[in-house]
Backbone as a printed PyTorch tensor [residue, N CA C, xyz], in Angstrom:
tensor([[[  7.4830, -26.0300, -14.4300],
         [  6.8130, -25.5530, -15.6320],
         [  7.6870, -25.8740, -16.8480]],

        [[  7.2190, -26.3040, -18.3620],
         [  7.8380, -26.8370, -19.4030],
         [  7.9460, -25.1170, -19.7170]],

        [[  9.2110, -25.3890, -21.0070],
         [  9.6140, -24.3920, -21.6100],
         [  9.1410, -24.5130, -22.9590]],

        [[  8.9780, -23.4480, -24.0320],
         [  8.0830, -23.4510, -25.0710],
         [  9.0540, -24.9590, -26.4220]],

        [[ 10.2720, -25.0940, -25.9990],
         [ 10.9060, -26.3570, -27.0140],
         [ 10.0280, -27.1670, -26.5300]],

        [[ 10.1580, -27.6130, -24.9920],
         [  9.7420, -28.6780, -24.3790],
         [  8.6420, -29.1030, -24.8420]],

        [[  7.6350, -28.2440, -24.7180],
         [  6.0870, -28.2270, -24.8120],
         [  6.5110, -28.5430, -26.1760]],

        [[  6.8790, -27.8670, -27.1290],
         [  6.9260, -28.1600, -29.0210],
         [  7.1370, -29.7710, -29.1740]],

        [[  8.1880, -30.1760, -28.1760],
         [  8.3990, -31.6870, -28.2520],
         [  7.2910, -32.7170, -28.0440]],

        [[  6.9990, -32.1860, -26.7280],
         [  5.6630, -33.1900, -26.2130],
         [  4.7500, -33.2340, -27.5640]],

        [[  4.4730, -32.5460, -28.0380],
         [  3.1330, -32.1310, -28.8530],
         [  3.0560, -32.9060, -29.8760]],

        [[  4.6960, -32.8820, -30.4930],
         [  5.1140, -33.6560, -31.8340],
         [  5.2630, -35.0550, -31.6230]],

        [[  5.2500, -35.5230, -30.3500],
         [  5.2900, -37.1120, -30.0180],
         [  3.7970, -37.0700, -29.7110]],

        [[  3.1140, -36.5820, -29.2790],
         [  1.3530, -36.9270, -29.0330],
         [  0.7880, -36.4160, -30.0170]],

        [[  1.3410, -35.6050, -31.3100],
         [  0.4270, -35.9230, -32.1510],
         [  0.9740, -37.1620, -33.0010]],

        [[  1.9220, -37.8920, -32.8980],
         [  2.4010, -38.9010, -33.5030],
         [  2.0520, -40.1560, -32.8630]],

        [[  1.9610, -40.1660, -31.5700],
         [  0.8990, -41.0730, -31.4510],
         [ -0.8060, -41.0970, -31.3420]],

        [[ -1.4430, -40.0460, -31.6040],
         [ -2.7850, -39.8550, -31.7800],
         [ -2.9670, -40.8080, -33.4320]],

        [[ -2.1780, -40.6060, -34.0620],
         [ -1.9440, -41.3090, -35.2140],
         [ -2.6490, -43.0870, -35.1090]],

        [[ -2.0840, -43.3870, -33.9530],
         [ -2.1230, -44.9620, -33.7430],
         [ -3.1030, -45.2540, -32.9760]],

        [[ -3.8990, -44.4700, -32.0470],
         [ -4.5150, -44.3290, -30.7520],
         [ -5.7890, -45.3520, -31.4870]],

        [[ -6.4420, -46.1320, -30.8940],
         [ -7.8970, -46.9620, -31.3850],
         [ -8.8970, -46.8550, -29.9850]],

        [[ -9.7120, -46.7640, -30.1770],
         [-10.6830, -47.1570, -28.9190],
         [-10.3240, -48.1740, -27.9400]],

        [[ -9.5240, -49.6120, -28.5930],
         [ -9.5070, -50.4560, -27.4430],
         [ -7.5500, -50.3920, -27.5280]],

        [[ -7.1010, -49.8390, -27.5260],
         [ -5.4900, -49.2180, -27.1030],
         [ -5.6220, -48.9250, -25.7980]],

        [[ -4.0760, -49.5070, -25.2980],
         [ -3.5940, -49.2940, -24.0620],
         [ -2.3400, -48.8420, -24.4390]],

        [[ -2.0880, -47.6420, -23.1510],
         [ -1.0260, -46.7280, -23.5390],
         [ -0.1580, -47.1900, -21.8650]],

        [[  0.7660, -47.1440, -21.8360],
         [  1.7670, -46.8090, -21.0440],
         [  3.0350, -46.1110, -21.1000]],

        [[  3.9290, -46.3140, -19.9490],
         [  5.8810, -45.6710, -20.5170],
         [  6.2380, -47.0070, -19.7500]],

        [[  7.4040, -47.6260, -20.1410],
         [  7.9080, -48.7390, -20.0480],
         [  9.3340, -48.4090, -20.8770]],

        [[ 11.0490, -49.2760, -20.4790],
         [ 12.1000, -48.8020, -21.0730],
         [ 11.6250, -50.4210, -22.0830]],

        [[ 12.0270, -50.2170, -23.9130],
         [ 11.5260, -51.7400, -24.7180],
         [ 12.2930, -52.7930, -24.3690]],

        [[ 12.9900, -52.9730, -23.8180],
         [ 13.4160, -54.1510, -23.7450],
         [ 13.1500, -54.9450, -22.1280]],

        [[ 12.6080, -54.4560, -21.5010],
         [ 11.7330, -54.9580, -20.2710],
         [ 10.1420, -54.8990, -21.0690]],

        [[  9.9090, -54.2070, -21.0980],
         [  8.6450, -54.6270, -22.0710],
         [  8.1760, -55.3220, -22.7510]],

        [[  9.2860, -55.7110, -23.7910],
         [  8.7980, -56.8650, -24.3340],
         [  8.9790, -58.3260, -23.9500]],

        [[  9.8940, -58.5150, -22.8870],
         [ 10.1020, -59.3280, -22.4470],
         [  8.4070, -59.8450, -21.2660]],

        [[  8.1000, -58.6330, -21.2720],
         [  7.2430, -58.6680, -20.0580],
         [  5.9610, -59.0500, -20.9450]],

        [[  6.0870, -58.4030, -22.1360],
         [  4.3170, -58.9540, -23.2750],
         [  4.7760, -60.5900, -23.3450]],

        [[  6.1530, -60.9320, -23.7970],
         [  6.3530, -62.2160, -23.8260],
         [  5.9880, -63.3090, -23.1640]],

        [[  6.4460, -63.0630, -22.1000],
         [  6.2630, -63.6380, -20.7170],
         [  4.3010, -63.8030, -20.1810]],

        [[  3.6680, -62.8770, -20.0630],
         [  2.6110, -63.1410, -20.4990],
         [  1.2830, -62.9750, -21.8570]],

        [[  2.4550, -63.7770, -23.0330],
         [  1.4870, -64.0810, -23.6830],
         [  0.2050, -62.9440, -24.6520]],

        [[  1.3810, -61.7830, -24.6470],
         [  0.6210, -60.8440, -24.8790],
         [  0.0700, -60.8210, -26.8810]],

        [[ -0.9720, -60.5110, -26.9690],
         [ -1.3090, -60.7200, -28.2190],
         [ -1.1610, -59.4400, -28.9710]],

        [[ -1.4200, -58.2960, -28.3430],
         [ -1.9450, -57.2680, -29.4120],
         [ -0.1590, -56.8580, -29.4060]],

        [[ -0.3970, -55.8920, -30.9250],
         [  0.9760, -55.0560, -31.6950],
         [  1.3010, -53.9080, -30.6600]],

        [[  2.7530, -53.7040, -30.7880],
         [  3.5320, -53.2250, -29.8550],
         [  3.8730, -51.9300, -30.5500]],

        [[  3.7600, -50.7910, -30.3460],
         [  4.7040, -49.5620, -31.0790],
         [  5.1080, -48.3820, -29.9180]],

        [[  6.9100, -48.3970, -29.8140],
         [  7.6910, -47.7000, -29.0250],
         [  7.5660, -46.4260, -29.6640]],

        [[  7.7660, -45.3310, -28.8750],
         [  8.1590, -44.2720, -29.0330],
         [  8.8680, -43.4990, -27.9790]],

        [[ 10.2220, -43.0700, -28.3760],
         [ 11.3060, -42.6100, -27.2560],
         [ 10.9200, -41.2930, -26.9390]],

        [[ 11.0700, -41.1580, -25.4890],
         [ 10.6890, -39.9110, -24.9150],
         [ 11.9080, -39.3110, -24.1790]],

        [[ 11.7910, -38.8500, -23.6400],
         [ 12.9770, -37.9890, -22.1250],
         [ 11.6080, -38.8010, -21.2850]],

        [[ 12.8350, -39.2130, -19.9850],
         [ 11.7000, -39.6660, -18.9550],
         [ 10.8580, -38.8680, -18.1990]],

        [[ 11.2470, -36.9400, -18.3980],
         [ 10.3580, -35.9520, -17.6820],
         [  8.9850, -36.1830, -18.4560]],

        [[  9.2560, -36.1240, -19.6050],
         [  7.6910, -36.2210, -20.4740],
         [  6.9650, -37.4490, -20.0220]],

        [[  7.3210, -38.7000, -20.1700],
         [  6.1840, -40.0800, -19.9910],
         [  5.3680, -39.8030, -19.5560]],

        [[  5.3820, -39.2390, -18.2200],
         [  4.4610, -39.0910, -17.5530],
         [  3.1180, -38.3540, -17.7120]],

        [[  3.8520, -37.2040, -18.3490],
         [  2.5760, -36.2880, -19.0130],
         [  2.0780, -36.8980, -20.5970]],

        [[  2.5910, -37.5450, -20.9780],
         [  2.0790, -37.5670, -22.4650],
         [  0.9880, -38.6680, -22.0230]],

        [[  1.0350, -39.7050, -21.4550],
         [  0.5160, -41.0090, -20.9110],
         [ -0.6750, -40.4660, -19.9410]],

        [[ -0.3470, -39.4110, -19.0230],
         [ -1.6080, -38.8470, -18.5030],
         [ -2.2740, -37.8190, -19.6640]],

        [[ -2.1570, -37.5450, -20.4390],
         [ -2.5130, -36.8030, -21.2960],
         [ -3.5480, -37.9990, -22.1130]],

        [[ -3.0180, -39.0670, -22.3980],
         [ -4.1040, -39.6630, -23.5010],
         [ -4.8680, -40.1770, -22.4090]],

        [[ -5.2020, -40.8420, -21.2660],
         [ -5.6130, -41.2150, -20.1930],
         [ -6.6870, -40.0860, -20.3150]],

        [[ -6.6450, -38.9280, -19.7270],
         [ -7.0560, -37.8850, -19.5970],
         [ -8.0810, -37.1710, -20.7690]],

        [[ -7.3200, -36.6820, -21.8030],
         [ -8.5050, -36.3100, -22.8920],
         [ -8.9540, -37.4960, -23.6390]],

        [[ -8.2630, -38.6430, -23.9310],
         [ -8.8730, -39.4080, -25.1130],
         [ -9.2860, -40.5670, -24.8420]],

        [[ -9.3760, -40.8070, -23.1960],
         [ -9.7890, -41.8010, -22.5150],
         [ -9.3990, -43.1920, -22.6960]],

        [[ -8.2250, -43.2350, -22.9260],
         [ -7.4570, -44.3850, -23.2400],
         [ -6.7050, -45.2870, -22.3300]],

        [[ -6.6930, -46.2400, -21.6640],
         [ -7.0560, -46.9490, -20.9320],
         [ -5.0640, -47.3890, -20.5530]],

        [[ -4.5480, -47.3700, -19.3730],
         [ -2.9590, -47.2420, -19.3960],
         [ -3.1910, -48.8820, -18.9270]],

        [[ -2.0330, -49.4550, -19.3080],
         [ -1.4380, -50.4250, -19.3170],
         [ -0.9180, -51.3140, -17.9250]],

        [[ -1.1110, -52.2670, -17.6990],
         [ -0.8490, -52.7180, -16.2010],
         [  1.0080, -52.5520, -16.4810]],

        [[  1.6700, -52.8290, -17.5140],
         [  3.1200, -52.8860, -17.4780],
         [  3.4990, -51.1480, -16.8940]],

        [[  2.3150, -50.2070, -17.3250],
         [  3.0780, -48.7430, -17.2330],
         [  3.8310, -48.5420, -15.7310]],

        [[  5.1460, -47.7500, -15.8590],
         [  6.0510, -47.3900, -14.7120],
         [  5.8940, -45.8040, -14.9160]],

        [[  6.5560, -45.1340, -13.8880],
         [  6.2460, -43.5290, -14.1350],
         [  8.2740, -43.3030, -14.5400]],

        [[  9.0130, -42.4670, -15.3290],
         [  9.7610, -41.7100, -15.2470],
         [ 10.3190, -42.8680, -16.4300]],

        [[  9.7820, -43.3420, -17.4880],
         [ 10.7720, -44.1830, -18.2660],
         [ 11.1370, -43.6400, -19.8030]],

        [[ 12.0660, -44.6430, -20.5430],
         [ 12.6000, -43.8800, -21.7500],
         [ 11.7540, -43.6840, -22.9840]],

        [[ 10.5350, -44.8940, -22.8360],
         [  9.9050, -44.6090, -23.8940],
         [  8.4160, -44.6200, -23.5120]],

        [[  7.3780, -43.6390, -24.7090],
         [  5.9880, -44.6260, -24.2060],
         [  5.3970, -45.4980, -25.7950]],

        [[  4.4270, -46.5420, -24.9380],
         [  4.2480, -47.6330, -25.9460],
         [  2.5710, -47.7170, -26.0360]],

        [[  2.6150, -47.8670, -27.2100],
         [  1.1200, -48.3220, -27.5020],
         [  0.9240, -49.4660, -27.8410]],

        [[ -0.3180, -50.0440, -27.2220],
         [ -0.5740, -51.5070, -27.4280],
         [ -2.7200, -51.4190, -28.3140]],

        [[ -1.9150, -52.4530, -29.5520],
         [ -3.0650, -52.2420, -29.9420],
         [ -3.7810, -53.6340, -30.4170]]])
């Protein structure tokens, strides 16, 4: 179970990325510098925006937009990493 900081944290990074969220956005957690190597590598077109997490959170913030805002996760997403990324 999160503790009431914890939860304060999560909240302030998902409402900071609700900010960016579009209908055709893909969300994952990925650490950036395998990531971008990995959009590189195939050719990836759409804009990239990191946001650093604790690796306990990724998981929930990423099932969280998945979940209420129906946002579609990323073939790069890993579970337990440092940041999550939006692709838009």
């Amino acid at each position: 179970m999160l503790s009431a900081p914890e939860i304060t944290e999560i909240n302030a990074l998902i409402a900071e990325i609700e900010k960016l969220i579009k209908p055709t956005s893909e969300i994952g957690a990925r650490d950036k510098a395998t990531l971008t190597s990995l959009l590189k590598a195939n050719k990836e077109t759409k804009v990239l925006k990191c946001f650093a997490c604790k690796r306990e959170y990724s998981d929930a913030i990423v099932l969280h937009f998945m979940k209420e805002k129906g946002v579609a996760k990323n073939r790069f997403h890993m579970k337990s990493q440092t940041s999550v990324y939006v692709l838009n």
